[in-house]
Structures are given as C-alpha cells and as structure tokens.
PDB file of N, H, CA, C and O in Angstrom:
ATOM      1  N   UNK A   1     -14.448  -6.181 -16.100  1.00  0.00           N
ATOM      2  CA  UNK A   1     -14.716  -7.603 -16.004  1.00  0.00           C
ATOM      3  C   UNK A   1     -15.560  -8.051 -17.180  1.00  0.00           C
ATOM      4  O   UNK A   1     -16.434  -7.337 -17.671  1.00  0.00           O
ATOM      5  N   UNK A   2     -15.283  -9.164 -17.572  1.00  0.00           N
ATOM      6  H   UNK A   2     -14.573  -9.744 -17.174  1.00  0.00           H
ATOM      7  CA  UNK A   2     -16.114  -9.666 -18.557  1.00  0.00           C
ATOM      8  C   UNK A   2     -17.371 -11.152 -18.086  1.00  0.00           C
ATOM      9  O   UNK A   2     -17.464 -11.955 -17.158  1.00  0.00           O
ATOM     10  N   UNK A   3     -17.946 -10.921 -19.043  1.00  0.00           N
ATOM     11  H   UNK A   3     -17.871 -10.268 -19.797  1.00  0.00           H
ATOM     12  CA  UNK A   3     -19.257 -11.591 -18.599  1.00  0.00           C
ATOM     13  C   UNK A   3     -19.388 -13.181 -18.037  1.00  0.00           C
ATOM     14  O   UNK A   3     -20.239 -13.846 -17.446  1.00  0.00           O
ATOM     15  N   UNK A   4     -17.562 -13.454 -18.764  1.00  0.00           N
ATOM     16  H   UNK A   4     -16.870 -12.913 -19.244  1.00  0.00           H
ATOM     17  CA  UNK A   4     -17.833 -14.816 -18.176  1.00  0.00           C
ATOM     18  C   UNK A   4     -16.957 -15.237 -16.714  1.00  0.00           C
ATOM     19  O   UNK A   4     -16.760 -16.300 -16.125  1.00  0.00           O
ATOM     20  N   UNK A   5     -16.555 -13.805 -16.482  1.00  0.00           N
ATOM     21  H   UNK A   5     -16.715 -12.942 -16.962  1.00  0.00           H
ATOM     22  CA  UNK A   5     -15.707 -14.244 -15.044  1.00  0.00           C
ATOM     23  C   UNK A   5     -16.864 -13.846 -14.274  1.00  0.00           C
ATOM     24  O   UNK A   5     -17.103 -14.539 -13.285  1.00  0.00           O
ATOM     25  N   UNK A   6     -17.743 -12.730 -14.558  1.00  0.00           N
ATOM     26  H   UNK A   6     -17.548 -12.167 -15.361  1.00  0.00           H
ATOM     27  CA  UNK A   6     -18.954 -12.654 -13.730  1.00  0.00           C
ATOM     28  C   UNK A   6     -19.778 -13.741 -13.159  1.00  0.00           C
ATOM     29  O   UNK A   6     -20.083 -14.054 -12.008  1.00  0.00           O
ATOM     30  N   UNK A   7     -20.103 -14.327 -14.608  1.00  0.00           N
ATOM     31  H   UNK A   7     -19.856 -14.073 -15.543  1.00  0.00           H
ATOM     32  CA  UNK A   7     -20.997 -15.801 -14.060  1.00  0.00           C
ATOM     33  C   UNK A   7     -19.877 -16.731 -13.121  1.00  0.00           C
ATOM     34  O   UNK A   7     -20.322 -17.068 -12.023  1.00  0.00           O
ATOM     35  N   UNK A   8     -18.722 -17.098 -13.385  1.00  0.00           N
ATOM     36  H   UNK A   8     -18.361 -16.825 -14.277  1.00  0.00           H
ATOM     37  CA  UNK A   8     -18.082 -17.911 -12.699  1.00  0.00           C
ATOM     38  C   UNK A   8     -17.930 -17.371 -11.146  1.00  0.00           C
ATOM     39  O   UNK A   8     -17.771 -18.159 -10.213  1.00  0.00           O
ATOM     40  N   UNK A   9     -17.996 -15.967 -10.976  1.00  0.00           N
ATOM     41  H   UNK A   9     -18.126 -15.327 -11.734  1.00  0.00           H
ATOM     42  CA  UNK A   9     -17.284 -15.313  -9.446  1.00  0.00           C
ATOM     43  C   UNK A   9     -18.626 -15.665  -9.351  1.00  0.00           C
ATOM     44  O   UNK A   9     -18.622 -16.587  -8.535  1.00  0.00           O
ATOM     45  N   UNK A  10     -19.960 -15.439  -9.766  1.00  0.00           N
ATOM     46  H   UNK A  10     -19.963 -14.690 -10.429  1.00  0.00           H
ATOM     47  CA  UNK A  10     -21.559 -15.570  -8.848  1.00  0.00           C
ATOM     48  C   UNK A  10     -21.834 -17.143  -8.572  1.00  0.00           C
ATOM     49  O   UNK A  10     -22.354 -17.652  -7.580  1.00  0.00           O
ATOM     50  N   UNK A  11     -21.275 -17.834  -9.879  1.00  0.00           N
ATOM     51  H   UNK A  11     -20.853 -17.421 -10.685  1.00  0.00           H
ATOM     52  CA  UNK A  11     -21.891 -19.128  -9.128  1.00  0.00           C
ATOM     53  C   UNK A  11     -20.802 -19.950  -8.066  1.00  0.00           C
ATOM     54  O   UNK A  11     -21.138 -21.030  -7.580  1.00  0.00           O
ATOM     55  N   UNK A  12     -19.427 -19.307  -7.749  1.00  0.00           N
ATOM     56  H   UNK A  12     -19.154 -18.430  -8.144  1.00  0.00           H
ATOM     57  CA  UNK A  12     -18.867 -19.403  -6.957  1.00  0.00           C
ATOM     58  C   UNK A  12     -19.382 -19.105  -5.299  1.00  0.00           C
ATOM     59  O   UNK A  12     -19.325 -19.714  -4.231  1.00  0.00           O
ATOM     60  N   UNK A  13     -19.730 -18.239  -5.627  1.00  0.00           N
ATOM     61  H   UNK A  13     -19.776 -17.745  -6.495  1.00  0.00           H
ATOM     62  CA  UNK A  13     -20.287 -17.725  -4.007  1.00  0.00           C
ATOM     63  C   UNK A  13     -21.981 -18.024  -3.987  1.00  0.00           C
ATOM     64  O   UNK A  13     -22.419 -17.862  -2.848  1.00  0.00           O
ATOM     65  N   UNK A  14     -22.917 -18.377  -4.870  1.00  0.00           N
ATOM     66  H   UNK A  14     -22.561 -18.509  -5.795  1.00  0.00           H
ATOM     67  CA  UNK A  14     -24.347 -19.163  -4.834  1.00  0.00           C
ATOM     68  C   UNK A  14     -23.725 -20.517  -3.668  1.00  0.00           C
ATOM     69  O   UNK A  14     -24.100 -20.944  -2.576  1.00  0.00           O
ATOM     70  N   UNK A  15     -22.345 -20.916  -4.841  1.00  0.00           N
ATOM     71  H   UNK A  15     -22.040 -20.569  -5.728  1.00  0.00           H
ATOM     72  CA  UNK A  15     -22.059 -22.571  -4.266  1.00  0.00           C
ATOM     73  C   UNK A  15     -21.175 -22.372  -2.808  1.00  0.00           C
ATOM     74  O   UNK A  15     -20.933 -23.341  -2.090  1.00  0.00           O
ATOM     75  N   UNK A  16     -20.882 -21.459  -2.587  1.00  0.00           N
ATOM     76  H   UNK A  16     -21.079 -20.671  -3.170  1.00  0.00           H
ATOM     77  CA  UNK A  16     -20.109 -21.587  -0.910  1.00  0.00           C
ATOM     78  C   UNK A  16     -21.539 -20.859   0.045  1.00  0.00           C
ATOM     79  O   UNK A  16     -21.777 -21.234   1.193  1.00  0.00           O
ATOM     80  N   UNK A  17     -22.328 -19.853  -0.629  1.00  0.00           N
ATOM     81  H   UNK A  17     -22.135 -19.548  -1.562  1.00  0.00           H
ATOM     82  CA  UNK A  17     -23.366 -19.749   0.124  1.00  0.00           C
ATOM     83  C   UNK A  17     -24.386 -21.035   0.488  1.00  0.00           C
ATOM     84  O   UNK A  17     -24.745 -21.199   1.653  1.00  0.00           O
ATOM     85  N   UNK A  18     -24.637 -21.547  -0.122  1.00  0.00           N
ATOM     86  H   UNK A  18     -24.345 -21.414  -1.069  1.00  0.00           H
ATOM     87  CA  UNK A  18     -25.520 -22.571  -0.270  1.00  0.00           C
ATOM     88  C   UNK A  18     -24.848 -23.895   0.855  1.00  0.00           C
ATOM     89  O   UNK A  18     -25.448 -24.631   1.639  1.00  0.00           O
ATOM     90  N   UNK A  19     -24.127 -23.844   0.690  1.00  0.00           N
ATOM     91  H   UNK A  19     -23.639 -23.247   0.053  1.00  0.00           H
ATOM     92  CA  UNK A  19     -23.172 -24.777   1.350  1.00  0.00           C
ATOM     93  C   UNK A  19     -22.844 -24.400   2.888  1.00  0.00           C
ATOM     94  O   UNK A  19     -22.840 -25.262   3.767  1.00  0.00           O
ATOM     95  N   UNK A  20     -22.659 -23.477   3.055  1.00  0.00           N
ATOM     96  H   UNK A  20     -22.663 -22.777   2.341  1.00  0.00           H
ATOM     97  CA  UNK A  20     -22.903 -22.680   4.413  1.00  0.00           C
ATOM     98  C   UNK A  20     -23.536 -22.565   5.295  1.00  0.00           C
ATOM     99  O   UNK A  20     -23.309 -22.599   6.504  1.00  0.00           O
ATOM    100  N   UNK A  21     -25.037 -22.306   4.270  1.00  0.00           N
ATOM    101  H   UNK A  21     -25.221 -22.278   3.288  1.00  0.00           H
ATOM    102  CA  UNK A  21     -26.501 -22.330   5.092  1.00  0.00           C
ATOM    103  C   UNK A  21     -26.924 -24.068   4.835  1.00  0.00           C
ATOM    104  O   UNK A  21     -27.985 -24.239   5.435  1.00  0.00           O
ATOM    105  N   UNK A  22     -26.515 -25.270   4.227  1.00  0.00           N
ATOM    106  H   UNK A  22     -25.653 -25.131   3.740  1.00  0.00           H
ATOM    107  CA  UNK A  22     -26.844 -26.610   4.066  1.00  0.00           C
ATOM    108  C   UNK A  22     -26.262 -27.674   4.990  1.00  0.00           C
ATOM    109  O   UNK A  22     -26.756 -28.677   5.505  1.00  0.00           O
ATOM    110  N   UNK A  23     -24.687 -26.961   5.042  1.00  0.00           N
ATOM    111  H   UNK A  23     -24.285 -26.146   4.624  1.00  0.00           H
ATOM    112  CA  UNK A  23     -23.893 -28.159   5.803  1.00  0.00           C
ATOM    113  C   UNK A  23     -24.425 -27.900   7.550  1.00  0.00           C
ATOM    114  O   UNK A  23     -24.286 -26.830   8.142  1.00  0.00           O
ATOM    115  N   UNK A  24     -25.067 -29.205   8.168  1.00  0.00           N
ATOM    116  H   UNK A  24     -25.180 -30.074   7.687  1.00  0.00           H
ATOM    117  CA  UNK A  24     -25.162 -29.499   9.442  1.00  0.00           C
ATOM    118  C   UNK A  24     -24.157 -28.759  10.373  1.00  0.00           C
ATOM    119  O   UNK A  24     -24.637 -28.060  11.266  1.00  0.00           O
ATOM    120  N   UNK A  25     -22.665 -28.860  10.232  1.00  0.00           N
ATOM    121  H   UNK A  25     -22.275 -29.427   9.507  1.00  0.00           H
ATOM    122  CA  UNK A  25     -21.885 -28.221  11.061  1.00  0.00           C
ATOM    123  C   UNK A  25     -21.501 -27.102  10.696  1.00  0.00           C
ATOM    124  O   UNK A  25     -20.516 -26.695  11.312  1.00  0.00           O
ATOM    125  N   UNK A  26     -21.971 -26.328   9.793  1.00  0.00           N
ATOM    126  H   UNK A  26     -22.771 -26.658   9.293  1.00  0.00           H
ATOM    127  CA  UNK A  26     -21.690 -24.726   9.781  1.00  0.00           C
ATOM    128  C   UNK A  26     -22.326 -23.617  11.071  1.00  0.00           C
ATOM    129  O   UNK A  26     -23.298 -23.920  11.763  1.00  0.00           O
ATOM    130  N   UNK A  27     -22.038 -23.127  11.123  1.00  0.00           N
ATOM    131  H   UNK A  27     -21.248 -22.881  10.561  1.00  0.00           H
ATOM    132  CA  UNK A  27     -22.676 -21.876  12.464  1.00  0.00           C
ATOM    133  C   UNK A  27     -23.634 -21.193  11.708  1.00  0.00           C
ATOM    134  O   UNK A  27     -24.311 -20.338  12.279  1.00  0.00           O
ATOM    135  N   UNK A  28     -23.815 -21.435  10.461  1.00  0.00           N
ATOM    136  H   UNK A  28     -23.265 -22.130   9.998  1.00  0.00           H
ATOM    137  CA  UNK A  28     -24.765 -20.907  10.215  1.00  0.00           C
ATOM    138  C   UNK A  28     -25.692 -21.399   8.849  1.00  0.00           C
ATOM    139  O   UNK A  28     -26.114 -20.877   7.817  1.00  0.00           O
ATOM    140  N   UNK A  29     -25.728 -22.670   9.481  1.00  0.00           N
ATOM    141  H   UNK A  29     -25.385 -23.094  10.319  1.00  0.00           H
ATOM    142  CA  UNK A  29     -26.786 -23.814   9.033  1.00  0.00           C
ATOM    143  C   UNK A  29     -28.341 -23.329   9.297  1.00  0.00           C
ATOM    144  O   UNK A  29     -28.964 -22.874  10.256  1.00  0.00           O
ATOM    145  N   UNK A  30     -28.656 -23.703   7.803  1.00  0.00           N
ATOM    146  H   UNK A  30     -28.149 -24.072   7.024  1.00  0.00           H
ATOM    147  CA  UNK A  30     -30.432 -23.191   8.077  1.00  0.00           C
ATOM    148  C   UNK A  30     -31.253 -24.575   8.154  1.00  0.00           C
ATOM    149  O   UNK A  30     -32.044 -24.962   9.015  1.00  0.00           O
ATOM    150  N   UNK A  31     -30.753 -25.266   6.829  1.00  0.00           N
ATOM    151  H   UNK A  31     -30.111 -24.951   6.130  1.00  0.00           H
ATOM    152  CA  UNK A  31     -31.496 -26.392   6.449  1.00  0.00           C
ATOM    153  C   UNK A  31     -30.674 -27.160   5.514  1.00  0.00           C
ATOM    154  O   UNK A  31     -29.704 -26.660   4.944  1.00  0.00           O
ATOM    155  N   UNK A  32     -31.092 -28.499   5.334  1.00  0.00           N
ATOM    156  H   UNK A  32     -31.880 -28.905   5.797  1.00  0.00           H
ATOM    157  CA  UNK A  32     -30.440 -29.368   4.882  1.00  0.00           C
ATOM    158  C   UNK A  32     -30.425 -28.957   3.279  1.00  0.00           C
ATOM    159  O   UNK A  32     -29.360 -28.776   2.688  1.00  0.00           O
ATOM    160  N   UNK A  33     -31.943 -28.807   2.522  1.00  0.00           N
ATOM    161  H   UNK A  33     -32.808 -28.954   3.003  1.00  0.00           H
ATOM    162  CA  UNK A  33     -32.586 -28.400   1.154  1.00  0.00           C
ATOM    163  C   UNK A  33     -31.821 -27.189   0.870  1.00  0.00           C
ATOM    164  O   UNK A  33     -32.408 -26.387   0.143  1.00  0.00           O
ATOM    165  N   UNK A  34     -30.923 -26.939   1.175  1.00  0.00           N
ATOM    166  H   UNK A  34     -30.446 -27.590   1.765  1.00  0.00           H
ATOM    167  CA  UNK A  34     -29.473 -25.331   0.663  1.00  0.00           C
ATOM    168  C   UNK A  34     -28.861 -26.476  -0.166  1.00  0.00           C
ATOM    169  O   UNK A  34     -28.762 -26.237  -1.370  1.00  0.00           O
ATOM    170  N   UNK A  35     -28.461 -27.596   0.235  1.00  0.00           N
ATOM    171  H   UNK A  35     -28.542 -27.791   1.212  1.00  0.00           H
ATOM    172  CA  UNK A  35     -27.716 -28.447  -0.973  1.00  0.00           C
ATOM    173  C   UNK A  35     -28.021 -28.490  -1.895  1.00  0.00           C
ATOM    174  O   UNK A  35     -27.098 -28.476  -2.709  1.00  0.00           O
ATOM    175  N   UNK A  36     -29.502 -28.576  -2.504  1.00  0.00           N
ATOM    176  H   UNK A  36     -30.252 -28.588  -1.842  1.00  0.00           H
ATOM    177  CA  UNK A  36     -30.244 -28.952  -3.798  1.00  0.00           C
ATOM    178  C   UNK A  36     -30.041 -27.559  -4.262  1.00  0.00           C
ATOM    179  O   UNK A  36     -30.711 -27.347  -5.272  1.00  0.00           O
ATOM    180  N   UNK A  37     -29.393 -26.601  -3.899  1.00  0.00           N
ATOM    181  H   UNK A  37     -28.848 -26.773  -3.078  1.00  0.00           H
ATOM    182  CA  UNK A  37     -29.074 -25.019  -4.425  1.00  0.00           C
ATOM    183  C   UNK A  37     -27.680 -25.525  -5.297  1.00  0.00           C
ATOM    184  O   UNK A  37     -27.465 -25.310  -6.490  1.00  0.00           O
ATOM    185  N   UNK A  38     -26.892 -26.188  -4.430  1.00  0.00           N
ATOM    186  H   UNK A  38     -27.066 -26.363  -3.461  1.00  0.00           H
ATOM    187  CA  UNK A  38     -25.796 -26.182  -4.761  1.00  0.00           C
ATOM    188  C   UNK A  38     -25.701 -27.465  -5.955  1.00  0.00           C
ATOM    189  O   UNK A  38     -24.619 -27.538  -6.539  1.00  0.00           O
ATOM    190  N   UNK A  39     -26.353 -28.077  -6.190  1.00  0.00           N
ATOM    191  H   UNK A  39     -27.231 -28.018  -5.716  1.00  0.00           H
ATOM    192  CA  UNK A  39     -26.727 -29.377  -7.173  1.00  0.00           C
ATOM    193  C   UNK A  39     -27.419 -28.479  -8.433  1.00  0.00           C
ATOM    194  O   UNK A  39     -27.057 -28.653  -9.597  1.00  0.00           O
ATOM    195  N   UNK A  40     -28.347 -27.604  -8.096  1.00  0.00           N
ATOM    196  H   UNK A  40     -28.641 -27.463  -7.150  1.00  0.00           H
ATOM    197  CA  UNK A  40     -28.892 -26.523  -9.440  1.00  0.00           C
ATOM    198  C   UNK A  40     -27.937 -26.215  -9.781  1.00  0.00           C
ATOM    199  O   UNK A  40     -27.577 -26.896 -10.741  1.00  0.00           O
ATOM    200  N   UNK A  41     -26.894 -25.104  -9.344  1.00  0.00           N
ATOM    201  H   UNK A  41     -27.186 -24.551  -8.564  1.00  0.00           H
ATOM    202  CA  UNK A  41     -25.649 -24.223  -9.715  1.00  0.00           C
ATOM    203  C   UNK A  41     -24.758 -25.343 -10.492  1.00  0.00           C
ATOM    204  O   UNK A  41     -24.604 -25.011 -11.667  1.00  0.00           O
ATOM    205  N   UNK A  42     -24.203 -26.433 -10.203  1.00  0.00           N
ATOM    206  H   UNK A  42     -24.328 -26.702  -9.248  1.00  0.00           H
ATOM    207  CA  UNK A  42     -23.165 -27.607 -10.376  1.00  0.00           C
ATOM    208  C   UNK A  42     -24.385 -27.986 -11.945  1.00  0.00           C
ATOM    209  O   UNK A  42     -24.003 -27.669 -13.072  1.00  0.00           O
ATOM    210  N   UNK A  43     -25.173 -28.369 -11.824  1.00  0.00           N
ATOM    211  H   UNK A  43     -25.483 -28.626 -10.909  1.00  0.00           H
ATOM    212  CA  UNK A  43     -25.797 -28.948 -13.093  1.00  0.00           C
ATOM    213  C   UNK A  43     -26.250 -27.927 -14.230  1.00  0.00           C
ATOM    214  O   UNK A  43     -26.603 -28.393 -15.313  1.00  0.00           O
ATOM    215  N   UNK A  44     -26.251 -26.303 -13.983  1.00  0.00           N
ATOM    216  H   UNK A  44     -25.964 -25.924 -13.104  1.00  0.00           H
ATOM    217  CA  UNK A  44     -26.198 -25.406 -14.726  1.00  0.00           C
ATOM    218  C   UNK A  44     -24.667 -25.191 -14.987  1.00  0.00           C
ATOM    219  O   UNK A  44     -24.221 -24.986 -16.116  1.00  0.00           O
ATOM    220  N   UNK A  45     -24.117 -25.237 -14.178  1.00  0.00           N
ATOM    221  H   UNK A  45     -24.479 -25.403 -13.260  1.00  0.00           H
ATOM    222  CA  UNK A  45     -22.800 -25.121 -14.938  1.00  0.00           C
ATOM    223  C   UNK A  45     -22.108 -26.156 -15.917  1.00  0.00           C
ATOM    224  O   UNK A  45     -21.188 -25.997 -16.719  1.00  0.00           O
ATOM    225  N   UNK A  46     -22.755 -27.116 -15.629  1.00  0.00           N
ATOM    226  H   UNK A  46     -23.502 -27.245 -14.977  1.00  0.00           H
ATOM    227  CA  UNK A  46     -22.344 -28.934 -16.489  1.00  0.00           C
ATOM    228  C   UNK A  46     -22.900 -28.237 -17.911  1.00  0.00           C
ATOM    229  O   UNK A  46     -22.190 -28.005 -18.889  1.00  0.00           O
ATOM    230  N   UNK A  47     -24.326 -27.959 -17.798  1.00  0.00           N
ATOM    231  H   UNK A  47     -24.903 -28.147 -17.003  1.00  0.00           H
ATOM    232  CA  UNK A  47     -25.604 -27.404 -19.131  1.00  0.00           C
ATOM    233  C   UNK A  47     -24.678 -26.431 -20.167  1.00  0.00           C
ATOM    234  O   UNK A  47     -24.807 -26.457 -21.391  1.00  0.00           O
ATOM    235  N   UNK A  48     -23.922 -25.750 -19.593  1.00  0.00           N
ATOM    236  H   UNK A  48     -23.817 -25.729 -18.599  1.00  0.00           H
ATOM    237  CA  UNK A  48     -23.220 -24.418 -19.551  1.00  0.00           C
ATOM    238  C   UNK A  48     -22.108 -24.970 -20.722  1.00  0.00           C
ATOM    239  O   UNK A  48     -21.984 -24.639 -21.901  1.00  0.00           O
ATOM    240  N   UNK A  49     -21.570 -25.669 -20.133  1.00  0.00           N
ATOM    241  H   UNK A  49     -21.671 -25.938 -19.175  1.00  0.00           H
ATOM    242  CA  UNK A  49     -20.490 -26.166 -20.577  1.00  0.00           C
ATOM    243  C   UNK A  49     -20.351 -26.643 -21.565  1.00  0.00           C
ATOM    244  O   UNK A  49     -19.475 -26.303 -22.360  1.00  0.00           O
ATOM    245  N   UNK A  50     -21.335 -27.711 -21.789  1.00  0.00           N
ATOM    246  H   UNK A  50     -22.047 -27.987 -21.144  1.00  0.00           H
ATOM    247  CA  UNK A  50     -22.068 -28.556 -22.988  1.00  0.00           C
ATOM    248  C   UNK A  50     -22.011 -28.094 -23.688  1.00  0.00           C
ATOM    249  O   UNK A  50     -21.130 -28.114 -24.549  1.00  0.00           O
ATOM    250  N   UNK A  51     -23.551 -27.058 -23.573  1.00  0.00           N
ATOM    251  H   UNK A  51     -24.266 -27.041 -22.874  1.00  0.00           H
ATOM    252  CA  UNK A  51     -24.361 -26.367 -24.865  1.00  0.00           C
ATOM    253  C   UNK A  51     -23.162 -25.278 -25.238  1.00  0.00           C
ATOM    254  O   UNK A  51     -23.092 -24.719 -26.332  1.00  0.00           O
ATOM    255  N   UNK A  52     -22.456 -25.121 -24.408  1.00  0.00           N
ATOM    256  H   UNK A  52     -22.513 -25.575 -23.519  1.00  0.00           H
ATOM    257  CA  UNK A  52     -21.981 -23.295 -25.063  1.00  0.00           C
ATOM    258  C   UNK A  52     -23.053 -21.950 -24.692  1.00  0.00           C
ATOM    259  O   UNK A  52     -22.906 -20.756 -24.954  1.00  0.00           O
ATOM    260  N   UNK A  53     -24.008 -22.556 -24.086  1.00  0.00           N
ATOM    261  H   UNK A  53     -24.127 -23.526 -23.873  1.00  0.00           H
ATOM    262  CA  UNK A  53     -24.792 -21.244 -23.980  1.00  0.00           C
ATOM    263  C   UNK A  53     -25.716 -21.525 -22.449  1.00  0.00           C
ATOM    264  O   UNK A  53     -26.471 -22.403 -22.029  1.00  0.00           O
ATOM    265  N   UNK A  54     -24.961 -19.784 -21.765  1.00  0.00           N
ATOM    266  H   UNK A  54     -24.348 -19.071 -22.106  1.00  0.00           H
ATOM    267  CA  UNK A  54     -25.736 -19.555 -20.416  1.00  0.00           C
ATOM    268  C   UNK A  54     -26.693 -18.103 -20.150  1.00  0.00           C
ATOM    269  O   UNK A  54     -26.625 -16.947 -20.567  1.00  0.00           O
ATOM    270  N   UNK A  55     -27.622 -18.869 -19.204  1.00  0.00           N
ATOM    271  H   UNK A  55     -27.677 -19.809 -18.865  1.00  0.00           H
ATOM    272  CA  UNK A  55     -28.924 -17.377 -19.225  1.00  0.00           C
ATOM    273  C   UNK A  55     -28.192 -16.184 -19.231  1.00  0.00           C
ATOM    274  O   UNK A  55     -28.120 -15.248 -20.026  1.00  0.00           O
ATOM    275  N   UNK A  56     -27.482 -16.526 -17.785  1.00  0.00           N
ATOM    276  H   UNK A  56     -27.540 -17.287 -17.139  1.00  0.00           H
ATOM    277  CA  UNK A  56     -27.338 -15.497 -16.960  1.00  0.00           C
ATOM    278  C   UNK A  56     -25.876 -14.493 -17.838  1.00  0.00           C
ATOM    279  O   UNK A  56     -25.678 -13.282 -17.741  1.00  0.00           O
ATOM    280  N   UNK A  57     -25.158 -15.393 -18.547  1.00  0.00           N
ATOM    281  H   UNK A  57     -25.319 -16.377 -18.626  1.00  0.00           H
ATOM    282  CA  UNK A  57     -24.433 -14.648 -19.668  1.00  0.00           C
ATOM    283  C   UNK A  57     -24.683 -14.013 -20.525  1.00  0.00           C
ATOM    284  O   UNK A  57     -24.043 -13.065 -20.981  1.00  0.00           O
ATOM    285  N   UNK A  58     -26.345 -14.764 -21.103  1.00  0.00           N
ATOM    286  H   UNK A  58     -26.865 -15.534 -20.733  1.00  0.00           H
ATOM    287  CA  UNK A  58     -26.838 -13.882 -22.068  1.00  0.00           C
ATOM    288  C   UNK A  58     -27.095 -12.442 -21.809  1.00  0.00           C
ATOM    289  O   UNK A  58     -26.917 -11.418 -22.468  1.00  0.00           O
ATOM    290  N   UNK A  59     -27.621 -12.730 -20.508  1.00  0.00           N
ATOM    291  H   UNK A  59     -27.765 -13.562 -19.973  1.00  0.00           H
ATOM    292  CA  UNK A  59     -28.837 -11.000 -19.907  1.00  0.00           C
ATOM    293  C   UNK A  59     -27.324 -10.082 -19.674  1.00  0.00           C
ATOM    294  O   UNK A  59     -27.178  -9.015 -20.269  1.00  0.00           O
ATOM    295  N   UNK A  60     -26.346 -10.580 -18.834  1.00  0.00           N
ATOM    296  H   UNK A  60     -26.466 -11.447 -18.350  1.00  0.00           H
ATOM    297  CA  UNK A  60     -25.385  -9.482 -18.926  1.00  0.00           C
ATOM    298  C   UNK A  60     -24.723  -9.086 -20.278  1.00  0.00           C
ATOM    299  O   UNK A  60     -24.259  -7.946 -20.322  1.00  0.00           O
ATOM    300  N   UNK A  61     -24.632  -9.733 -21.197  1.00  0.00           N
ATOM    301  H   UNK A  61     -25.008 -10.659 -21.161  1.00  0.00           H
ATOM    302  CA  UNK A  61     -24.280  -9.631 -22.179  1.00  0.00           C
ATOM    303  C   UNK A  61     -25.576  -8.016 -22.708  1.00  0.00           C
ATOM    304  O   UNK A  61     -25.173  -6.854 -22.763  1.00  0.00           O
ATOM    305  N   UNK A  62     -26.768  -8.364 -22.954  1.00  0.00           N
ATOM    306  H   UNK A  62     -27.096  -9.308 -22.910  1.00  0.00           H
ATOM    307  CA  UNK A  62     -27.531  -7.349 -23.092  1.00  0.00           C
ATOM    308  C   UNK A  62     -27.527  -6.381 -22.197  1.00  0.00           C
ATOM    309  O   UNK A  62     -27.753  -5.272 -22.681  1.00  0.00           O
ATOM    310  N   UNK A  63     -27.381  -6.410 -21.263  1.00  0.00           N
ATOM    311  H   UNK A  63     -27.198  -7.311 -20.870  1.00  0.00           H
ATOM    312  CA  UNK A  63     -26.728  -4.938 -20.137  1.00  0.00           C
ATOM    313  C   UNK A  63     -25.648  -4.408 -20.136  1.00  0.00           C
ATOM    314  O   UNK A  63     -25.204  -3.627 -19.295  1.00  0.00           O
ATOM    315  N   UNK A  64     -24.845  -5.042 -21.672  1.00  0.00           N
ATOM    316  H   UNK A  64     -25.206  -5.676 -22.356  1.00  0.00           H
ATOM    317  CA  UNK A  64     -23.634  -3.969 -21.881  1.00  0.00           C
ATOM    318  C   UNK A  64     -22.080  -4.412 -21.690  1.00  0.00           C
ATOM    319  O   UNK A  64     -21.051  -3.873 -22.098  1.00  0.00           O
ATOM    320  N   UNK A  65     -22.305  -5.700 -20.850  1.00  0.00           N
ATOM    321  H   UNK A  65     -23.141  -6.138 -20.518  1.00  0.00           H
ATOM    322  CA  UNK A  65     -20.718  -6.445 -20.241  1.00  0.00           C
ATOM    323  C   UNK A  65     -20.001  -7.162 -21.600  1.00  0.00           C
ATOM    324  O   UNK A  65     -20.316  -7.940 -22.500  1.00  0.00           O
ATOM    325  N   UNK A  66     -19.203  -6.631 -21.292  1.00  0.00           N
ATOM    326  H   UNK A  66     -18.948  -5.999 -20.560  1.00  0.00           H
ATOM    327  CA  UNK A  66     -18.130  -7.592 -22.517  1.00  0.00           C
ATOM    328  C   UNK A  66     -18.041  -8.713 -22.663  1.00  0.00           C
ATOM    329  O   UNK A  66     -18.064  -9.317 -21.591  1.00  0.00           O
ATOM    330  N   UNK A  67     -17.921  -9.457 -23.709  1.00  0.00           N
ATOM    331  H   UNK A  67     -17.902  -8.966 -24.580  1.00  0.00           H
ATOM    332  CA  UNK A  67     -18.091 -11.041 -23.473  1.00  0.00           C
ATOM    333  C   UNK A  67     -16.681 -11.517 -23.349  1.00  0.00           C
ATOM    334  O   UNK A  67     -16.425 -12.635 -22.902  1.00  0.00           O
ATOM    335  N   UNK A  68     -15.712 -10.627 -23.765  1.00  0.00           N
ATOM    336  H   UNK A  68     -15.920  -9.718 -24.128  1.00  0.00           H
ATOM    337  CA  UNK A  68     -14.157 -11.315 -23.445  1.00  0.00           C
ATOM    338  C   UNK A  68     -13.764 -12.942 -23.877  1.00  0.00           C
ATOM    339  O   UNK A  68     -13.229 -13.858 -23.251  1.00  0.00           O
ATOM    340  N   UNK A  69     -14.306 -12.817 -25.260  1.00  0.00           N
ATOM    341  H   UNK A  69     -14.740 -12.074 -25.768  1.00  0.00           H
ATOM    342  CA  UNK A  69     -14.107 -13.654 -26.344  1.00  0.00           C
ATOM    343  C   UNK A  69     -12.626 -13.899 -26.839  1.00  0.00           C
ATOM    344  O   UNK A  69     -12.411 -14.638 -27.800  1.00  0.00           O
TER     345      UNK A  69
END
C-alpha cells in the first residue's frame, strides 16, 4: 500500500467512526461533539488538497511507505 491510500482508508473510517459515536440515532451514540471530529478530518482533507501537503503522509512517508507517485 502506498501512503496515500493509507491516509485516505484512515480518514475514511476517523469519518464513519466519528459519525457513529455523533449521530443521535446510532446504537452507539456517545455525544453530539463526535461531529466536530468529523468537520476536523473533512477540513484537513480540504488543507490536503490545496496545499499538496499532509502530516500524516509526511510521518508515513519517513517510516518507510511508498509514496506511489
């Protein structure tokens, strides 16, 4: 796998986790403030997009993952 399907599969499941534990009618609703998880993830990925450049791509990138350029 390369580093940028990594970030996309994690902030995939941050944003269905978050959403899970936020939405009122889930079974396994914690609190409403799980949304503002899912508004971080959505506006880092907007940042992402923009700039061309993400954290969490960088650090795997230095732990060896391919960037699949």
């Amino acid at each position: 796998m390369t580093s940028w399907q990594i970030v996309r599969i994690v902030a995939g499941c941050f944003i269905l986790l978050s959403l899970t534990l936020g939405i009122p009618s889930s079974p396994f609703f914690v609190n409403e403030w799980w949304l503002g998880f899912t508004a971080f993830v959505g506006i880092n990925l907007l940042q992402s997009g923009i700039s061309k450049w993400c954290l969490m791509e960088s650090i795997l990138r230095k732990l060896g993952v391919p960037s699949g350029i």
